[in-house]
C-alpha positions in Angstrom: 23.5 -5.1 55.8 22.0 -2.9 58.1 20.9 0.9 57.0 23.2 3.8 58.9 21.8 5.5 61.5 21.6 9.3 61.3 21.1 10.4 65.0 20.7 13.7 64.4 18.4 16.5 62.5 17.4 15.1 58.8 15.6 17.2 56.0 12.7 16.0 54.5 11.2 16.9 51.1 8.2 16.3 49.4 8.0 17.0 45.9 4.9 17.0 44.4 4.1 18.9 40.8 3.0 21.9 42.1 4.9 22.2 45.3 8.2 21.6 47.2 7.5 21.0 50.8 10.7 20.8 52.9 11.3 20.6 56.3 14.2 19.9 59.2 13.2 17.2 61.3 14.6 16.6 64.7 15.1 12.7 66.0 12.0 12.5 67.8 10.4 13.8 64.9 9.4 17.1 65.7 9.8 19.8 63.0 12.4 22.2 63.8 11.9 24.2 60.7 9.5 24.6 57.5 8.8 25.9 53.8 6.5 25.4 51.0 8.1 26.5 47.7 6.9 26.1 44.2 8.0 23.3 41.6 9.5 24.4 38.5 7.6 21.6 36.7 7.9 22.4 33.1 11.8 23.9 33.0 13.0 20.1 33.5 15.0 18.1 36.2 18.2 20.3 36.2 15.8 23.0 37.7 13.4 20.3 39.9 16.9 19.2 41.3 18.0 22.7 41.6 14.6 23.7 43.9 15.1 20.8 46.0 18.3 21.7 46.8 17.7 25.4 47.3 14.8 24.1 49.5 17.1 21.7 52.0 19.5 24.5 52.5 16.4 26.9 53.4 15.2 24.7 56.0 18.9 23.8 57.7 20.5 21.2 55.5 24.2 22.6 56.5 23.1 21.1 60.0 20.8 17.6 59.1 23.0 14.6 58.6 21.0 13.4 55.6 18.0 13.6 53.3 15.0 12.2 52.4 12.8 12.8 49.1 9.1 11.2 48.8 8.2 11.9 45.3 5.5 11.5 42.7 6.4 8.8 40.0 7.5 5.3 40.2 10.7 5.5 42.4 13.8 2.8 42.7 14.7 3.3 46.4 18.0 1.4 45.4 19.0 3.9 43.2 17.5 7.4 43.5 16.2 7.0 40.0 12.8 7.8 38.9 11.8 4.7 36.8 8.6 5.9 35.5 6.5 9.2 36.0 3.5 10.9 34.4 4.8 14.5 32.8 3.4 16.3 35.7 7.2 17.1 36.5 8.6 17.7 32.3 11.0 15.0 31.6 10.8 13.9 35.1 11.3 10.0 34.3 14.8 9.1 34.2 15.9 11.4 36.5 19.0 10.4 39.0 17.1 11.9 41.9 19.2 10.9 44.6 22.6 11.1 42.9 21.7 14.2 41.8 20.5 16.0 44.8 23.8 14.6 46.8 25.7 16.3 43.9 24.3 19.6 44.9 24.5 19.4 48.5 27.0 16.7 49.7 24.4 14.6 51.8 23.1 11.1 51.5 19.9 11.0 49.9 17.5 8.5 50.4 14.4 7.9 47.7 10.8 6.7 47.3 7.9 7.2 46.3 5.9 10.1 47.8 2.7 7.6 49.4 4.8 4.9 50.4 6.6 7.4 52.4 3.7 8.7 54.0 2.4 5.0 54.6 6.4 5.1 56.4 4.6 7.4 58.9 1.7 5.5 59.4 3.5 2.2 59.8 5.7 3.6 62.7 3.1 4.3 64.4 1.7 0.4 64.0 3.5 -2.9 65.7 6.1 -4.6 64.4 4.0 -7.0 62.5 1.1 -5.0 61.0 -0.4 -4.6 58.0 -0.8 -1.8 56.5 -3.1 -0.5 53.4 -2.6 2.8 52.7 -4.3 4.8 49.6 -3.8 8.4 48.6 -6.1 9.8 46.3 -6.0 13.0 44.9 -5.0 14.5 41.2 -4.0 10.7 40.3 -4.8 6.9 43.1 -2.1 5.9 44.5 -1.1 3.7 47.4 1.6 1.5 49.4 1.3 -1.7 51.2 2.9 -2.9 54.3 3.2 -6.6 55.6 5.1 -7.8 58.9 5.7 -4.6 59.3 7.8 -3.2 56.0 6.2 -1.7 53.0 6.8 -3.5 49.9 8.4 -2.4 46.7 7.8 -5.5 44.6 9.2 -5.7 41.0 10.0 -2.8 39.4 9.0 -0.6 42.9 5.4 -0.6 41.4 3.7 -2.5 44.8 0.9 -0.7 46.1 0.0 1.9 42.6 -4.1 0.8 44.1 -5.2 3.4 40.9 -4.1 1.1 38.9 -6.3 -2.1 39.5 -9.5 -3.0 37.3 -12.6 -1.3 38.5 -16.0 -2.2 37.0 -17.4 1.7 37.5 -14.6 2.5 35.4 -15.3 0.5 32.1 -14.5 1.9 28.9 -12.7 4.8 30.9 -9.2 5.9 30.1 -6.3 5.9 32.5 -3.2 8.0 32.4 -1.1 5.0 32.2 -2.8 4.4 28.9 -4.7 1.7 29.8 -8.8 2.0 30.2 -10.9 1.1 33.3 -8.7 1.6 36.1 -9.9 2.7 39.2 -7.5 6.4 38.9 -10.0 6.7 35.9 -13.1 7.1 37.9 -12.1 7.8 41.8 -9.1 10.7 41.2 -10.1 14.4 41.7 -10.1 15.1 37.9 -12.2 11.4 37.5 -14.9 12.7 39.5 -15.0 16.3 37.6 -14.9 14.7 34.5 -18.2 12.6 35.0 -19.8 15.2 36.5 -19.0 17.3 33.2 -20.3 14.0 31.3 -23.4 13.9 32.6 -24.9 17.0 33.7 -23.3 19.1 30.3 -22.4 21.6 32.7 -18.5 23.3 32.9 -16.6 22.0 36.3 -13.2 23.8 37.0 -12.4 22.0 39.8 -13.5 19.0 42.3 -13.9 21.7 44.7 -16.7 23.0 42.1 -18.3 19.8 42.3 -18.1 19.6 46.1 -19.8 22.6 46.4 -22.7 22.4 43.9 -23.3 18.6 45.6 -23.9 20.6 48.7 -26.3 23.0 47.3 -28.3 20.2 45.6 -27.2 19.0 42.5 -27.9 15.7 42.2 -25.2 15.0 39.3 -22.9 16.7 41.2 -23.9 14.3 44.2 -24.2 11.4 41.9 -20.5 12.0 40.8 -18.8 12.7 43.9 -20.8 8.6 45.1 -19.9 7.1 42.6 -15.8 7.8 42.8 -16.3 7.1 46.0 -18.0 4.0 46.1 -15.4 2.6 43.4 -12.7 3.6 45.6 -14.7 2.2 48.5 -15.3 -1.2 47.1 -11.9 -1.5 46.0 -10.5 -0.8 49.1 -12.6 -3.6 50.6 -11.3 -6.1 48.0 -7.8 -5.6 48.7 -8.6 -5.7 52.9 -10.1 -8.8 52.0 -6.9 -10.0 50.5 -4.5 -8.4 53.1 -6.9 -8.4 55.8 -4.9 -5.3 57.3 -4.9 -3.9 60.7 -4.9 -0.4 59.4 -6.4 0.8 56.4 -5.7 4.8 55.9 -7.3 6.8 53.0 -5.4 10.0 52.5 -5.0 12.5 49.4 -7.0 15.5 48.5 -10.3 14.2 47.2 -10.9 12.6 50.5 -10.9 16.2 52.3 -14.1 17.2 50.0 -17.0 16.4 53.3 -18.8 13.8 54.2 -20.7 12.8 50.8 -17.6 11.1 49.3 -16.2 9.8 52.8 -19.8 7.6 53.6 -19.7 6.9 50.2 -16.3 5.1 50.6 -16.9 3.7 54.1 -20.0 2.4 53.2 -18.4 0.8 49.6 -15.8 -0.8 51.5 -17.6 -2.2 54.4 -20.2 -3.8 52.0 -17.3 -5.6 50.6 -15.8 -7.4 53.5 -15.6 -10.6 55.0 -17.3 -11.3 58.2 -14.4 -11.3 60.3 -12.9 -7.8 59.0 -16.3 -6.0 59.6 -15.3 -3.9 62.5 -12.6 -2.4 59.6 -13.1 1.3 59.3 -11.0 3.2 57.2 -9.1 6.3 58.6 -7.2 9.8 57.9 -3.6 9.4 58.2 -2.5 10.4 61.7 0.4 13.0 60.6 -2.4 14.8 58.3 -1.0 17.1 55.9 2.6 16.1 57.0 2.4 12.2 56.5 4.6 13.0 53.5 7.0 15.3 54.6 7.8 13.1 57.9 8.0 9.9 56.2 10.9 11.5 54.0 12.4 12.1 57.0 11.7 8.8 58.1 13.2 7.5 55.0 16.7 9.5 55.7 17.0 7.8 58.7 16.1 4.2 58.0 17.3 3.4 53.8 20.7 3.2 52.4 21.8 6.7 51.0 21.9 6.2 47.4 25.5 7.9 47.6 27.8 8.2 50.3 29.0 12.1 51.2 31.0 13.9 48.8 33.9 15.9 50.5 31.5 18.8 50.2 28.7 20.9 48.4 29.3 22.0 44.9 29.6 26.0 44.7 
């Protein structure tokens, strides 16, 4: 069955644990209209829902056709629902996304996962054909795989969660999924602070603390950032091995943090590869900061709405 075809503007949204960024999106994909609002995280998915949908209207839902959510969690495209999530978001697995954001505005809603969107972006830009390996890796490692040219969901919609293969840096190391020595343990933002706090004994707020003592000097702080970023790296260049991908994009937060962790990676993952990959480099995502936002948008357009219309908005 093919998807319909919403020819004209479309909102996209997408929700992350700290922020709701929305946006009206024209066919060609230009953005007509933007906002940034915060996420009610901990007052549940009534009021997540709620901010989305306060968020669309903000932006010019009354005039898109349609809508499209890339969010954080394990998402069934099918079915609007969030299958599994982290509590970033209280309560947030379960949820009836989709259904329950057409309730509130009387659009089609279209779901998935907030990097497999973004890969969305990336992959439009690729030929019919490609394949794609695209990691995010920021607060948590994620990621989304495209072959001949469509990303894959596999069972359960888990394809592509990259933080969640074995990595031998990682040994011994918890992972938020409850597991230990997965790469998200050693490579995520919080990873790298963490082993930095390990082994110098010295108090990290942030990553960006970490960034900016490795720049003054400090070897541990140097030696933390390298060694995320090798495992990241040599993971990468594994899975290209495997795929042996046209593109491979790294994206997320912790990959903005300089030059130290990005030759790190590049390095790690060209060490890794087969003779006839070596010219593979990885790259930024080519939308930047609004990879996310666009492949929502993207997402409206191309996937079944997990509900048709209603006859209008609820009051």
């Amino acid at each position: 069955m093919t998807a319909p075809h919403h020819p004209g503007p479309v909102v996209g949204l997408d929700l992350g644990g700290t922020k709701i960024a929305a946006a009206l999106v024209a066919p060609d994909g230009t953005v007509l209209t933007r906002r940034t609002d915060p996420t009610p995280a901990t007052r549940g998915p009534a009021a997540v829902l709620d901010a989305l949908a306060a968020a669309a209207r903000a932006v010019g839902a009354a005039g898109a056709t349609a809508i499209g959510v890339a969010a954080a969690g394990v998402i069934d495209p099918a079915t609007g629902t969030v299958v599994s999530a982290t509590d970033t978001i209280h309560g947030w697995a379960g949820t009836a996304l989709g259904p329950g954001l057409t309730a509130r505005t009387g659009l089609p809603v279209a779901c998935d996962n907030d990097v497999r969107a973004a890969a969305a972006t990336e992959l439009a830009t690729l030929p019919g054909e490609a394949v794609l390996l695209y990691a995010a890796v920021g607060t948590g490692v994620g990621g989304a795989v495209a072959t001949s040219g469509r990303l894959l969901h596999g069972s359960a919609g888990v394809a592509g969660h990259l933080g969640h293969l074995p990595s031998p840096e990682a040994s011994g190391l918890p992972c938020t999924c409850g597991a230990t020595g997965h790469l998200e343990a050693v490579a995520a933002g919080p990873a790298i602070t963490a082993h930095y706090r390990r082994t110098s004994g010295e108090p990290a707020p942030s990553l960006h603390t970490v960034a900016a003592r490795a720049a003054h000097g400090d070897p541990h702080a140097t030696s933390a950032i390298t060694h995320g970023a090798r495992a990241a790296g040599r993971a990468l260049g594994g899975l290209a091995n495997l795929l042996a991908p046209h593109r491979v994009v790294v994206a997320g937060g912790v990959s903005h943090i300089g030059p130290l962790y990005q030759d790190a990676l590049r390095d790690a993952f060209t060490a890794e590869l087969m003779p006839p990959l070596r010219g593979l480099r990885p790259v930024p995502p080519l939308a930047g900061a609004d990879a996310a936002v666009l492949g929502a948008a993207v997402l409206a357009r191309a996937l079944h709405p997990t509900h048709a219309p209603t006859t209008g908005a609820p009051s």
